[in-house]
N, C-alpha and C positions, 0 to 999 in steps of 0.2 A: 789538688785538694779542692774539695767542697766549699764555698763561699760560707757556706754556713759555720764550719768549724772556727770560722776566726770571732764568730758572734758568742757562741755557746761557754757560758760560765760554766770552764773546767777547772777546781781548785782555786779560786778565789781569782781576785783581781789585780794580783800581786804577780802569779805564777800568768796568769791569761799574757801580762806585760811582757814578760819575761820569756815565754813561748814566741810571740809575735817577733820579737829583739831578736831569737836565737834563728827563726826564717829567716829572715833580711841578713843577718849574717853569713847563714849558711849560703844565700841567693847571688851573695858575692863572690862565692868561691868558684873560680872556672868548670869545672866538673860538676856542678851539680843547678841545675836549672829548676826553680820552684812556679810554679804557676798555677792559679786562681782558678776554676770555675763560675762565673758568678751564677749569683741565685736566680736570673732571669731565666737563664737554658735550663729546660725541663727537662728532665727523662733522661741524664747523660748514660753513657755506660756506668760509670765510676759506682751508681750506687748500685751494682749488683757485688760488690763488696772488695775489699783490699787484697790486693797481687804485690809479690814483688816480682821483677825481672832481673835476672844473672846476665852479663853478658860479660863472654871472654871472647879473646883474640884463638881463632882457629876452632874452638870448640858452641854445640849448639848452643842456643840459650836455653836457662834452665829460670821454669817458674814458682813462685810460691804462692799458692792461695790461704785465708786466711777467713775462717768464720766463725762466730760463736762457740762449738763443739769443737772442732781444733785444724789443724794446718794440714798444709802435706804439698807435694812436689807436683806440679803436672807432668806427665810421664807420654803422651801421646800428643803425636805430632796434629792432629786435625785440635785437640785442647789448645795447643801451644800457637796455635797460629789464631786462632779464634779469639783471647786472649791479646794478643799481641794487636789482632784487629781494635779489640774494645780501647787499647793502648790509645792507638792511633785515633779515635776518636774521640776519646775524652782530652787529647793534645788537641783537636779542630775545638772545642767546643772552650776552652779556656783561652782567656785573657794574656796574652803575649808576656814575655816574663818582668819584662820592667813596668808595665802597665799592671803585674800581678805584684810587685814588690812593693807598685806605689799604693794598692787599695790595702794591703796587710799596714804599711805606714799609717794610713788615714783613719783604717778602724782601729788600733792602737792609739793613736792618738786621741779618734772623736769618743770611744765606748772604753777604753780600760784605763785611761789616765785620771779620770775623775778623781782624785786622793780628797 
C-alpha cells in the first residue's frame, strides 16, 4: 500500500486507529505479508490502480482489476504477466514487511492517537 493511505483522514480518527490496529494484526498472520511504500519513491507502479491476484496450486493465476467504472478479470496472458511485472515492482519499491509494520505503529501512534 501507498504510504499515504495511512495519513489520509478516512472516517474519523477513531475508525483511522482502528484500521491501522486491524494491518498490524492482520501482518502477523503467516500468510499474509503487508508492506509500505513510502511517500519518498515517486512514480511506483501501484498508482496506475488496484489489482488483486489469485493464486492456486496447479492452475494459472487469475487477475482482478479494479477502477472507478467497474472491475473485471484479466483474461490475456501478455495482461496477466505485465501485471504481475507491476506486482514485482511495487514489492522492490516497498519497505520490507517488519520495517512496514513498524512505520503503520508509528503513524498510529504519532497522527491518530491524539484523543
Amino acid at each position: 500500500m501507498d504510504e499515504s493511505v495511512l495519513w489520509r483522514l478516512v472516517g474519523g480518527e477513531e475508525i483511522m486507529r482502528d484500521q491501522l490496529a486491524a494491518l498490524i494484526e492482520a501482518a502477523a498472520v503467516n500468510h499474509v505479508t503487508v508492506q509500505v511504500v513510502p511517500k519518498e519513491r515517486a512514480g511506483t507502479a501501484g498508482l496506475s490502480g488496484p489489482f488483486v491476484i489469485a493464486t492456486m496450486d496447479g492452475e494459472p493465476d487469475a487477475i482482478y482489476l479494479d477502477d472507478a467504472a467497474e472491475g473485471r478479470v484479466a483474461s490475456n496472458s501478455s495482461e496477466i504477466t505485465e501485471i504481475l511485472n507491476w506486482y514485482d515492482a511495487i514489492r522492490a519499491d516497498a519497505l520490507p514487511a517488519q520495517a512496514s509494520v513498524d512505520l503503520i505503529s508509528k503513524v498510529r501512534q504519532d497522527r491518530w492517537m491524539r484523543l
